[in-house]
RODO-2510 file (C-alpha; in nm, 4 decimals, decimal comma):
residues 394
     n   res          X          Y          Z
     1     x     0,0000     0,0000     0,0000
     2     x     0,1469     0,3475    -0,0986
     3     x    -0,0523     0,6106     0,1128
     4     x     0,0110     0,9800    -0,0416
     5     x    -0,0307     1,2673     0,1701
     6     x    -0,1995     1,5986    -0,0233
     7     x    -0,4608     1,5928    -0,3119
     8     x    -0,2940     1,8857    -0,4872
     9     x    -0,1179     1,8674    -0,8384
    10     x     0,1845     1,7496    -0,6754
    11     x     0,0052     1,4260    -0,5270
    12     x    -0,2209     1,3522    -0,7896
    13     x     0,0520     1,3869    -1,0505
    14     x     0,2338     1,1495    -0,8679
    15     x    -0,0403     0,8678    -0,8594
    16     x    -0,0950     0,8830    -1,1626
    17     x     0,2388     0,8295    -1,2971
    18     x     0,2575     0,5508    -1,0490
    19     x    -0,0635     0,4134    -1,2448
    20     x     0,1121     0,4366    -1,5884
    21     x     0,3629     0,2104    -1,4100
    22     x     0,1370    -0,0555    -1,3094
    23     x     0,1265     0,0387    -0,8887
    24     x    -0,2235     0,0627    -0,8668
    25     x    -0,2392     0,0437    -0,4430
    26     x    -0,2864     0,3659    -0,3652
    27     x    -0,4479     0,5732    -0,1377
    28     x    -0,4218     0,9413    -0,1202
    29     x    -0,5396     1,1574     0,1881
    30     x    -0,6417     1,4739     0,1808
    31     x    -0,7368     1,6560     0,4982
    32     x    -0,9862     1,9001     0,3275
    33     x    -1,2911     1,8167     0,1947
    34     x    -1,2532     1,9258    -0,2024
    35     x    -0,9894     1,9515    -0,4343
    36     x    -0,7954     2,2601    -0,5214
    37     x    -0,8619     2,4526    -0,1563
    38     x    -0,4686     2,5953    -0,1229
    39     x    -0,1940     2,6510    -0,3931
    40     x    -0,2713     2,3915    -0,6400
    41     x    -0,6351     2,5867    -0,7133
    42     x    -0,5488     2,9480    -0,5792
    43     x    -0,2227     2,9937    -0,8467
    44     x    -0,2521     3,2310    -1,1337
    45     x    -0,3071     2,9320    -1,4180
    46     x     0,0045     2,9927    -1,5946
    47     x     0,1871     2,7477    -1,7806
    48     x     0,5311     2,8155    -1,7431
    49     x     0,8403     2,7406    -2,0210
    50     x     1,1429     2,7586    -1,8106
    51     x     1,3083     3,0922    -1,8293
    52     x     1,3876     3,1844    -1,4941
    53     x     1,5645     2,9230    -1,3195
    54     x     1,9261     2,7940    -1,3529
    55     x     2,0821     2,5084    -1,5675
    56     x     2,1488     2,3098    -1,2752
    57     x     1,8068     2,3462    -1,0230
    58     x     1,5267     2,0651    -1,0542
    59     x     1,3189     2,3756    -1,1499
    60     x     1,4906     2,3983    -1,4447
    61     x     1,4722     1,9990    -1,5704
    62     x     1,1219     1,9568    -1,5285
    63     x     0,9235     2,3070    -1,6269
    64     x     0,9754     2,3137    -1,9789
    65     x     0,8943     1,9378    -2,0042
    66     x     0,5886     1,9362    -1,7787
    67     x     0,4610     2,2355    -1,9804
    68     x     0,4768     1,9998    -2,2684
    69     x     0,3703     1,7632    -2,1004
    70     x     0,0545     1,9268    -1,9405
    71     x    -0,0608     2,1324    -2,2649
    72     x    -0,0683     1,7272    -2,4260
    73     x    -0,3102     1,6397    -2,1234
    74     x    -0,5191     1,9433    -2,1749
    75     x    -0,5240     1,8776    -2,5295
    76     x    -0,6228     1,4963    -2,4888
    77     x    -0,8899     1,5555    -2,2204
    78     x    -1,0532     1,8610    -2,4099
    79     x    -0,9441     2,1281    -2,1264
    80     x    -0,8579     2,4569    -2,1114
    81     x    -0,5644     2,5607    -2,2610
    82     x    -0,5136     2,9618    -2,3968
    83     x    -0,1802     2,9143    -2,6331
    84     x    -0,1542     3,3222    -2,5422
    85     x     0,2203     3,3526    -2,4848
    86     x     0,4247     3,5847    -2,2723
    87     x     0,6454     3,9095    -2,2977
    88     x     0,8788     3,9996    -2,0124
    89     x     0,9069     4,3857    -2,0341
    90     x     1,1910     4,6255    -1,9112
    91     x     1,1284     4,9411    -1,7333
    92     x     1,4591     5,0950    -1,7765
    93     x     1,7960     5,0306    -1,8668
    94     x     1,9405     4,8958    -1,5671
    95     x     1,7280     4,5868    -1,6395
    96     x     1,8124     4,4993    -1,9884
    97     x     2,1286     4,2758    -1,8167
    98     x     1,9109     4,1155    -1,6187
    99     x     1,6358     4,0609    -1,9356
   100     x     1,9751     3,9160    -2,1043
   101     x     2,0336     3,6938    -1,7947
   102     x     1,7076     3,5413    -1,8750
   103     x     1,7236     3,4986    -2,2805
   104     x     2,0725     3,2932    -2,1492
   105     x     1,9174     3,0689    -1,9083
   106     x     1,5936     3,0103    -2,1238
   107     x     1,8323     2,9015    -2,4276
   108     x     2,0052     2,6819    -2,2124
   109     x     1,7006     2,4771    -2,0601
   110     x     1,6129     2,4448    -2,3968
   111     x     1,3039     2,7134    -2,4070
   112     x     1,1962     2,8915    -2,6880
   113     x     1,1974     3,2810    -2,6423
   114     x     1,3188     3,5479    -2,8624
   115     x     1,4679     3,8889    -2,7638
   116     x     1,1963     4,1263    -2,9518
   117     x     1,2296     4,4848    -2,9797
   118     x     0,9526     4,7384    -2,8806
   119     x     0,7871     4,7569    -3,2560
   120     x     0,7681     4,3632    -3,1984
   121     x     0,6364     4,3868    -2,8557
   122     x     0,3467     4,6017    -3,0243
   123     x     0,2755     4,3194    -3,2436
   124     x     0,2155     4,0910    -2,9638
   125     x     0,0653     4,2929    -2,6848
   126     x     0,0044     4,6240    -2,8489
   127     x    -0,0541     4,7662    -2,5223
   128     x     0,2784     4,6540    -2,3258
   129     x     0,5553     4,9079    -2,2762
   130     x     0,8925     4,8490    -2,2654
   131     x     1,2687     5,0154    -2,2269
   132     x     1,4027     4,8746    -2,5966
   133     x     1,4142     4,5351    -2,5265
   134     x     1,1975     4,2428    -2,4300
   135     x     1,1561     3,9171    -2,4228
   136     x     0,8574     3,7055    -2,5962
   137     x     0,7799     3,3454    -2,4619
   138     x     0,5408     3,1929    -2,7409
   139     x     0,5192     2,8296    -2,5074
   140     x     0,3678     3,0202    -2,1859
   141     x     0,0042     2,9711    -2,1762
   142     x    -0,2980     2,9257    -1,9530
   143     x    -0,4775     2,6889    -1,7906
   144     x    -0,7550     2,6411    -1,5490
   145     x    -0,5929     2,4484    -1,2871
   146     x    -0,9357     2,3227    -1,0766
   147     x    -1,0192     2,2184    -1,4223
   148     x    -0,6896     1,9744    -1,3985
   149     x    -0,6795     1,9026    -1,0455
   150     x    -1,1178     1,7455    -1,1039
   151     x    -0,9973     1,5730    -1,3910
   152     x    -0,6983     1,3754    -1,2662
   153     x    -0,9182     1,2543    -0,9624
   154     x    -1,1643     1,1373    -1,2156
   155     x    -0,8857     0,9519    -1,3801
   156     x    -0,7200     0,8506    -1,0753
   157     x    -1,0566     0,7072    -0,9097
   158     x    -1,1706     0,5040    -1,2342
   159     x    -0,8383     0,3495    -1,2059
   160     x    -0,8554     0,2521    -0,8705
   161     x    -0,6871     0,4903    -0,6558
   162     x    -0,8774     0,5587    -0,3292
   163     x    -0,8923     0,9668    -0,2612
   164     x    -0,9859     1,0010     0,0945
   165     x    -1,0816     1,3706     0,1966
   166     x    -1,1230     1,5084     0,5416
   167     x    -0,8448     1,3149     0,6335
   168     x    -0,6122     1,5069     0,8794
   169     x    -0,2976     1,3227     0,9709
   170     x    -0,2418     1,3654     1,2826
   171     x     0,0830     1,1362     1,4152
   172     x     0,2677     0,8555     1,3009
   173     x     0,3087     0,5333     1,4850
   174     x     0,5539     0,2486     1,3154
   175     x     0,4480     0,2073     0,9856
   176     x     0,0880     0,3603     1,0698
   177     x    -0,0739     0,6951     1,0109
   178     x    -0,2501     0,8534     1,3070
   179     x    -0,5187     1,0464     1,1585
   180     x    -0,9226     1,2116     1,2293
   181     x    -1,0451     0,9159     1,0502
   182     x    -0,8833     0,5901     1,2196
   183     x    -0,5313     0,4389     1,1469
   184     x    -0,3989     0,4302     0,7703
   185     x    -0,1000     0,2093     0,7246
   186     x     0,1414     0,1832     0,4480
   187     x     0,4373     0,0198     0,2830
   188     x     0,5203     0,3429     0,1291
   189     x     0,4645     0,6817     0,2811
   190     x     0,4924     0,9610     0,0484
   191     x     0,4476     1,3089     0,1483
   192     x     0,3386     1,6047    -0,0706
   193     x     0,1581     1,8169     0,1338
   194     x     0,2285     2,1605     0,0142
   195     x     0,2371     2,4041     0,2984
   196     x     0,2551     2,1321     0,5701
   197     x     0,4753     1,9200     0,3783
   198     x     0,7622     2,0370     0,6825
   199     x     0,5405     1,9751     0,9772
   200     x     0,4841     1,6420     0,8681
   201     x     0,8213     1,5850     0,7913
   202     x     0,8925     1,6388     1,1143
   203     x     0,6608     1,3622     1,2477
   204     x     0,9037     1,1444     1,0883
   205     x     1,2250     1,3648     1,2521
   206     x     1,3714     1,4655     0,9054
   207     x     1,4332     1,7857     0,7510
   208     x     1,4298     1,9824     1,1106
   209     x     1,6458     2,2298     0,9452
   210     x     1,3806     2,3774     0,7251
   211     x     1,0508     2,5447     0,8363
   212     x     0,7832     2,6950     0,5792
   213     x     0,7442     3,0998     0,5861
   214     x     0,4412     3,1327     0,4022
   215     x     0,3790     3,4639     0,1665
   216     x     0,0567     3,5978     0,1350
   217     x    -0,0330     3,6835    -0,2746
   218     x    -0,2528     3,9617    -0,3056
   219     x    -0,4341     4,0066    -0,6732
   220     x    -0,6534     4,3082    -0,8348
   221     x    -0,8034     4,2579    -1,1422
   222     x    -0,8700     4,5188    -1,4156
   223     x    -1,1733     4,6728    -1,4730
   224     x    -1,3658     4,4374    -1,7465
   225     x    -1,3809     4,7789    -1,9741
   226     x    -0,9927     4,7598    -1,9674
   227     x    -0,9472     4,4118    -2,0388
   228     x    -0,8970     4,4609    -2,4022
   229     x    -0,5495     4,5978    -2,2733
   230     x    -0,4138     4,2256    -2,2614
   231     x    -0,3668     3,9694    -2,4760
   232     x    -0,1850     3,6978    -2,2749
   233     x     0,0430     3,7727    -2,0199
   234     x     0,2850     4,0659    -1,9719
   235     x     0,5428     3,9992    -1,6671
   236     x     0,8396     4,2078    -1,5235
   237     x     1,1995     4,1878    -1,5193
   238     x     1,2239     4,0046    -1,1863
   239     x     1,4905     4,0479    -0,9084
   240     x     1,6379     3,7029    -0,9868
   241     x     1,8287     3,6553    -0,6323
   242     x     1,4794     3,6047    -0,4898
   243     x     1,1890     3,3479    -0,5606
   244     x     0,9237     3,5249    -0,6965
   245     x     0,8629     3,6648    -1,0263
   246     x     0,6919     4,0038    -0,9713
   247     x     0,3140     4,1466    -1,0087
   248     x     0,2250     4,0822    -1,3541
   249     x    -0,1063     4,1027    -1,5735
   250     x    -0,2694     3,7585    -1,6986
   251     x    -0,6083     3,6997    -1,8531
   252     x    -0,7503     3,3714    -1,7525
   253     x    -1,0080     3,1426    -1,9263
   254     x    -1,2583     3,3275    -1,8567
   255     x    -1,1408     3,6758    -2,0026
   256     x    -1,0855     3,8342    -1,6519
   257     x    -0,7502     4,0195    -1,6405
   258     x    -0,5598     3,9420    -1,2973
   259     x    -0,3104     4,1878    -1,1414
   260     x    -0,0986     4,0289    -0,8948
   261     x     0,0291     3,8978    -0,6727
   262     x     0,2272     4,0337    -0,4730
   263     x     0,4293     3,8104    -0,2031
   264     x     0,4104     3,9489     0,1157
   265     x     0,5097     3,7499     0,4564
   266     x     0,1805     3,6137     0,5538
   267     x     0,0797     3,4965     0,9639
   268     x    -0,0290     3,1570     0,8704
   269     x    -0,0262     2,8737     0,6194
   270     x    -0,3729     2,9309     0,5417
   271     x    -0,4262     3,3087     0,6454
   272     x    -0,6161     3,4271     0,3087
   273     x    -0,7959     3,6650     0,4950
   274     x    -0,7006     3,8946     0,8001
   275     x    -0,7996     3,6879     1,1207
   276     x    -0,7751     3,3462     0,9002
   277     x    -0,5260     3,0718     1,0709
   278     x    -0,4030     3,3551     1,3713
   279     x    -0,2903     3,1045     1,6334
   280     x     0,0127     2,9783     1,8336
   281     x     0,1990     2,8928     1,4962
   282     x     0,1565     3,3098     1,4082
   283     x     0,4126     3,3978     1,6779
   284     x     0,6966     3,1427     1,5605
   285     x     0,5811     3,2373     1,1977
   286     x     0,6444     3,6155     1,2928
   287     x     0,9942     3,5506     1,4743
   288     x     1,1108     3,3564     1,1804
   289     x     0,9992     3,6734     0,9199
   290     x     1,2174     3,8662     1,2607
   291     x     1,5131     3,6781     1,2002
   292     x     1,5099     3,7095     0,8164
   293     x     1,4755     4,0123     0,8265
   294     x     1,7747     4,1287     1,0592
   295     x     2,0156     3,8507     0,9074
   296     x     1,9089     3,8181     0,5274
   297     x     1,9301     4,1000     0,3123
   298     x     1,7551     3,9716     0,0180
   299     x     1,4401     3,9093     0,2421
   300     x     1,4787     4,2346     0,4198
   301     x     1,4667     4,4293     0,0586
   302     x     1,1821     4,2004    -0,0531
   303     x     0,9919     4,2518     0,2595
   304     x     1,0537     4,6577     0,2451
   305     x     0,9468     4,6524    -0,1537
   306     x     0,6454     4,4087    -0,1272
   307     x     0,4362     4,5157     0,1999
   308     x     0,4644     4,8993     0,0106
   309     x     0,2251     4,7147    -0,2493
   310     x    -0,0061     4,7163     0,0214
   311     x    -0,1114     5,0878    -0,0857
   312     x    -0,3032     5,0874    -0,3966
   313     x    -0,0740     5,4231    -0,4903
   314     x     0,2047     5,1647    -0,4426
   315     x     0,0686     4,8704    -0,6339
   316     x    -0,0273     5,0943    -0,9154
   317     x     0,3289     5,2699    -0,9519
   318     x     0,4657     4,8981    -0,9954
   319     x     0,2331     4,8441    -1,3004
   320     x     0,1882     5,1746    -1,4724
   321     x     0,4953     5,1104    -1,7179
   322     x     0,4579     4,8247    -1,8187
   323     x     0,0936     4,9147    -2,0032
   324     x    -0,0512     5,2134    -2,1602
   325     x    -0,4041     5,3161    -2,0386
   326     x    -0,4197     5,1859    -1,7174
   327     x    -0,5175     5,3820    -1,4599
   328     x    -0,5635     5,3419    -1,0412
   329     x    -0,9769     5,3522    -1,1336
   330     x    -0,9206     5,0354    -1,3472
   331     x    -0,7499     4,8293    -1,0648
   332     x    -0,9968     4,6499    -0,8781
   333     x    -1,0506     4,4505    -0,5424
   334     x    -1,0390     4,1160    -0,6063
   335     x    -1,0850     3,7816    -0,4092
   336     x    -0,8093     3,6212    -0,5247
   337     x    -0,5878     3,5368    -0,2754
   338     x    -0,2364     3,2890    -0,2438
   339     x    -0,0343     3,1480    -0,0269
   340     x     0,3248     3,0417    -0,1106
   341     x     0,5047     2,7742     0,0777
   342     x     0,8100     2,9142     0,0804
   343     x     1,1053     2,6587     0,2622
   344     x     1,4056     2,8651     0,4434
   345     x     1,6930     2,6602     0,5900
   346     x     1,7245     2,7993     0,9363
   347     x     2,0549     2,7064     1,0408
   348     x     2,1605     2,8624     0,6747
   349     x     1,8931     3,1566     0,7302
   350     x     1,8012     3,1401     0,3614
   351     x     1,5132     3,0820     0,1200
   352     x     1,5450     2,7040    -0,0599
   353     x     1,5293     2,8234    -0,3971
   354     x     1,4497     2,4594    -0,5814
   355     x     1,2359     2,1888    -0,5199
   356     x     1,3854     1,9085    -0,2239
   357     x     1,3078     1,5481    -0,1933
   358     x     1,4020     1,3684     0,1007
   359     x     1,4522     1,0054     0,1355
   360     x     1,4442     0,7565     0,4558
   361     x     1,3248     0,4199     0,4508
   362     x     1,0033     0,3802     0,3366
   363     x     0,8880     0,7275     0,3351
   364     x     0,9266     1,0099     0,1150
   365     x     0,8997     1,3572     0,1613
   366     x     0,8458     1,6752    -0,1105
   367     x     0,9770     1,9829     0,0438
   368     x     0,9512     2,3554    -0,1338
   369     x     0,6832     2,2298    -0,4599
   370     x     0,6039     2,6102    -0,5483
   371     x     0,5818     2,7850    -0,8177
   372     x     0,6505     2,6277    -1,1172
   373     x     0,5388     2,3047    -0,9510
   374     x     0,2436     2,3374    -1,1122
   375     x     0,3427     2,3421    -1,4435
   376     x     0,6218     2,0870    -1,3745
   377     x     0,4108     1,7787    -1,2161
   378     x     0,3737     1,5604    -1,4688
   379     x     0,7683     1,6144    -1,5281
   380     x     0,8745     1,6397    -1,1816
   381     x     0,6450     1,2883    -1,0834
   382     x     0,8193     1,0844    -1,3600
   383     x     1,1563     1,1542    -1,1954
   384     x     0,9660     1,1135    -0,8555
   385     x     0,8456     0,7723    -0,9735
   386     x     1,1922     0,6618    -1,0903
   387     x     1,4786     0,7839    -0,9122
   388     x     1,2903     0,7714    -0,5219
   389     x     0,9910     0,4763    -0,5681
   390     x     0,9707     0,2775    -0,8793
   391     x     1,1617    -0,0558    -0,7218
   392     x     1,1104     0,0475    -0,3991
   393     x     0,7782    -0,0459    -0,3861
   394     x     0,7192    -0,3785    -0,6091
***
């Protein structure tokens, strides 16, 4: 019996590649009571093609190919999938090296981009502004990711698999799972629970040296007058020493235009709204964001520039050139909200900046699957499947 812990794209991706291999005793557990609650339903629905992350992370390996990989499931199951494309713009010139930086790692994780000029960029997204250069990504795209997430426990359940939700694991016991719902036990343990993927680590006393900071993502969206303004999706030049790719526009499937998000440090795992998940957890939350912030500078200058978005004046000064004919009127509330699961390494004081699997008998632990673990699942479970399980398990 493999028993998987977390019913979001990470999990299911995994069971079902362990399906294609002929595994077919599994059970995953999900402690809420529908699919797509946290990150794998609450991300922006981009398909990423592997432009920001170096030659040598696991970010890298698998993005491009689970972009392939996931636009052929879309395709084969009839879902939603906007071939729409992406432009990185510049604001000035101090960010065409890092726009160059990007072209070079793109080319060399074998992604398809092109350094356009601004006559180009018109072309594309006639609206977008940029500093002379930028950079087009025809392979990004869109998805609807609670689309995906129903549709693989379709699959998954007419094959077999067992999806148990409201199942909240609370201990461990030998080879047994102490949970809400009676005892679950296992030959193989595998654990992809997002932003409690640590926590339960920890049941199993690995990986004490990392903790989850969670960052809150805050979206607008643009007035639906003004949503002729984009095409696809027009990003930033992001600070690359740092996780997360800036606020960006992106029209979804359904033709609304999302502004966002920005990442700031959040006081729970689930706190999408003000008083949402405030408990004992807030105050070691809180010292941790403390202690990044006195002994990490790249935090501290991320943490300065992203609760400042806070203030719509802010939040609109970050957007305003990169399109024409936007205006603070045309950004709206919205009820979009994220969570990121971001891993630091507290002896190290640092953010993890890859993915991390973690081995130990016969369990198996995914640390740090954010952003693009979505687009990288199918990918990053084939490598899952062969280098930590496949043999393992038979």
């Amino acid at each position: 019996m493999i028993i998987i812990c977390g019913a979001g794209i990470t999990g299911l991706s995994i069971a079902r590649e362990l399906i294609s291999q002929g595994i077919r005793d599994i059970t995953i557990i999900e402690k809420e009571t529908s699919l797509g609650r946290h990150a794998s339903g609450r991300n922006s629905g981009v398909l990423h093609a592997g432009i920001y992350y170096t030659p040598d992370s696991l970010k890298a390996k698998f993005c491009l190919k689970g972009n392939l990989l996931m636009r052929q499931y879309c395709k084969g199951k009839g879902l939603t999938l906007i071939e729409s494309g992406k432009v990185i713009v510049t604001k000035s010139e101090s960010e065409i090296p890092v726009l160059h930086e990007l072209y070079r790692r793109a080319k060399a994780n074998g992604s398809e981009v092109e350094l356009i000029d601004e006559k180009t960029l018109k072309e594309i997204e006639p609206y977008a502004k940029t500093y002379e250069q930028a950079l087009y990504s025809p392979l990004t795209a869109v998805i609807n990711p609670q689309e995906i997430l129903n549709s693989l426990e379709k699959e998954l359940t007419s094959a077999g698999v067992r999806v148990e939700k409201g199942v909240a694991l609370r201990g461990v016991k030998g080879g047994s799972l102490l949970t809400n719902k009676g005892t679950f036990s296992y030959e193989l343990f595998i654990n992809a629970a997002g932003a409690h993927a640590d926590r339960i680590a920890h049941l199993f006393v690995l990986a004490k040296q990392y903790r989850i900071v969670p960052f809150k993502g805050l979206y607008k969206k643009l007035k639906k007058e003004k949503s002729y303004l984009v095409k696809g999706n027009i990003y930033p030049v992001p600070d690359i020493k740092n996780p997360f790719l800036g606020i960006h526009f992106t029209k979804v499937h359904d033709g609304t235009v999302y502004v966002g998000p920005t990442a700031t440090p959040a006081f729970g795992r689930e706190n999408y709204r003000l008083l949402d998940d405030i408990g004992m957890e807030t105050i070691k939350i809180l010292w941790r964001d403390f202690s990044l912030f006195l002994s990490n500078k790249k935090f501290r200058n991320t943490a300065f520039t992203e609760l400042k978005k806070y203030l719509k004046a802010n939040f609109y000064k970050d957007v305003k050139e990169m399109i024409d004919g936007v205006e603070p009127i045309d950004l709206l509330p919205s009820k979009k909200v994220g969570i990121r699961p971001q891993l630091i390494d507290i002896d190290r004081k640092e953010l993890v900046m890859d993915f991390l699997v973690i081995k130990d008998a016969n369990t198996l632990h995914i640390l740090n699957a954010i952003s693009p673990a979505f687009t990288s699942a199918f990918a990053f479970a084939e490598y899952v499947a062969k280098e930590y399980i496949l043999g393992v398990s038979r």
